[in-house]
N, C-alpha and C positions, 0 to 999 in steps of 0.2 A: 310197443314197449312203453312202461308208463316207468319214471324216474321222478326223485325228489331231491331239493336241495332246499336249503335257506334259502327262506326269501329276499331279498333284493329290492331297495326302493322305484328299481326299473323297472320292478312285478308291477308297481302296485295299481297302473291303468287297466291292466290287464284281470287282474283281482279283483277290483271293483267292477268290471263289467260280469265277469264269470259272476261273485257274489247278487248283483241284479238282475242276471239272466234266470239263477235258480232261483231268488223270491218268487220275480215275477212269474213264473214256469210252475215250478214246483212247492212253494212255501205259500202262492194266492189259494192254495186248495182249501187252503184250512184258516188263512184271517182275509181280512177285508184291504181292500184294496187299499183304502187310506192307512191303515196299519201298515202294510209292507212298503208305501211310501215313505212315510214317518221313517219306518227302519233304517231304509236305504239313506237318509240324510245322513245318519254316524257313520253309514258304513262307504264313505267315500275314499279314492285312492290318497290322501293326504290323511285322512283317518287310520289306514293302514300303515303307514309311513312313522307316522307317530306310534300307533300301538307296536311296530317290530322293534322302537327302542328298550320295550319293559317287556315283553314275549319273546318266546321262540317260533317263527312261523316258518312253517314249512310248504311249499308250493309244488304239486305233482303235475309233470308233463307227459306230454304223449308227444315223444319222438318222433314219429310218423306225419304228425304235424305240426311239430314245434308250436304247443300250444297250452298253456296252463289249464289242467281238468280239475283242479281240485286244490284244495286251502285248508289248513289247518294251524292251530296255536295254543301253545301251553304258556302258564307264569304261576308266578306266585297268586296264591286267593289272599286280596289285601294285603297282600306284602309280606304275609307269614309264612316261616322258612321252611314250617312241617306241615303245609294246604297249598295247593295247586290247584288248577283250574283251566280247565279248558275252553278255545274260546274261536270262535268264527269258522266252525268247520262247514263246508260248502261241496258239493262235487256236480258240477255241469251235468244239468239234464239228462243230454244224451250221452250221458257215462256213468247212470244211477244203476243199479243193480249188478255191478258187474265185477264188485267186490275194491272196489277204491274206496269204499266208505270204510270200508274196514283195514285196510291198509294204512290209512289217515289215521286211524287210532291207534293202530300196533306201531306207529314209529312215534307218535308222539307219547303212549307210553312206553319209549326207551329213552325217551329224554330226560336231561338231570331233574327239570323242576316234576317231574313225576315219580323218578326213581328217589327223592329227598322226600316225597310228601305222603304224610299218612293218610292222608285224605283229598281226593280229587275231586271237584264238583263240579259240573255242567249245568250252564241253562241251557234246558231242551225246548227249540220250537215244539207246539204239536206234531208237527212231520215230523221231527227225528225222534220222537218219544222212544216208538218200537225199537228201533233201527240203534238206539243206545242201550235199552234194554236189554237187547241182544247181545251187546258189547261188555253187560257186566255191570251196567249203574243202576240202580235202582233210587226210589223218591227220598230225595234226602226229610232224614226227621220220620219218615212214613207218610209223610204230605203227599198226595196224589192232587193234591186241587192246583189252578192256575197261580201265578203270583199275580200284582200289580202292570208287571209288565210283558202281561199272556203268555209267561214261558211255568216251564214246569223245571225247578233245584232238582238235580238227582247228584248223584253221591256213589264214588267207587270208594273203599278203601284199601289200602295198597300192604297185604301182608310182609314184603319185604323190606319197607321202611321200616317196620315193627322187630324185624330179626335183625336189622345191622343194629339197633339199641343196645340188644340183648344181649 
């Protein structure tokens, strides 16, 4: 049984190993070794710790092993109150395909800073391109190409932020 709750600064050794275990595993497919190194310096457990003051992060378990499978986080994009942004989603290797990818988005779209935002935006590694597209996002602007920092802006926008207006 897999469960989620807020995250917890007691997650966050726990987080940063899951998040370095799927780079290194699963995210070296597609950059170079020194990139997913470089990565991993921001994304340390005191990195985590800081970003859950200004996010919502959510951390999913698998009860059977009392063990964190998976990460996920919404906030504000640049601190505006009608753009959200999603941010560190990650799901342990051996728990890729089996539908926590998708779980991790459908709770973090019920969350307030997504239910308030008319527009959500994602950097996609190249791994998750498909695996978001599938989700509903597509290239923000229509930009298909890499940015500066090899991730790919994609962009959901959120029809019911547009009817509570109305």
């Amino acid at each position: 049984m897999i469960r989620y709750r807020s995250f917890k600064n007691s997650d966050a050794e726990e987080v940063s190993r899951l998040v370095k275990e799927t780079m290194l595993t699963t995210n070296i497919k597609d950059y170079s070794k020194e990139y997913v190194e470089n990565d991993l310096k921001r994304l340390t457990a005191q990195d985590f710790k800081e970003r859950a003051k200004y996010f919502h992060c959510y951390v999913f378990i698998d009860d059977t092993v009392n063990k964190i499978v998976a990460v996920g986080s919404i906030g504000a994009y640049w601190g505006k109150k009608d753009e959200s942004s999603l941010f560190n989603i990650f799901v342990s290797p051996e728990y890729q395909g089996q539908g926590i990818g998708k779980r991790v988005i459908q709770v973090l779209e019920k969350d307030e800073y997504f239910k308030r935002a008319k527009r959500i935006e994602i950097p996609s590694s190249i791994t998750g391109l498909g695996f978001y597209q599938k989700m509903g996002y597509s290239f923000k602007n229509g930009q298909d190409a890499l940015d500066d920092e090899q991730l790919y802006r994609l962009e959901k926008f959120n029809k019911k932020a547009y009817d509570v207006e109305s």
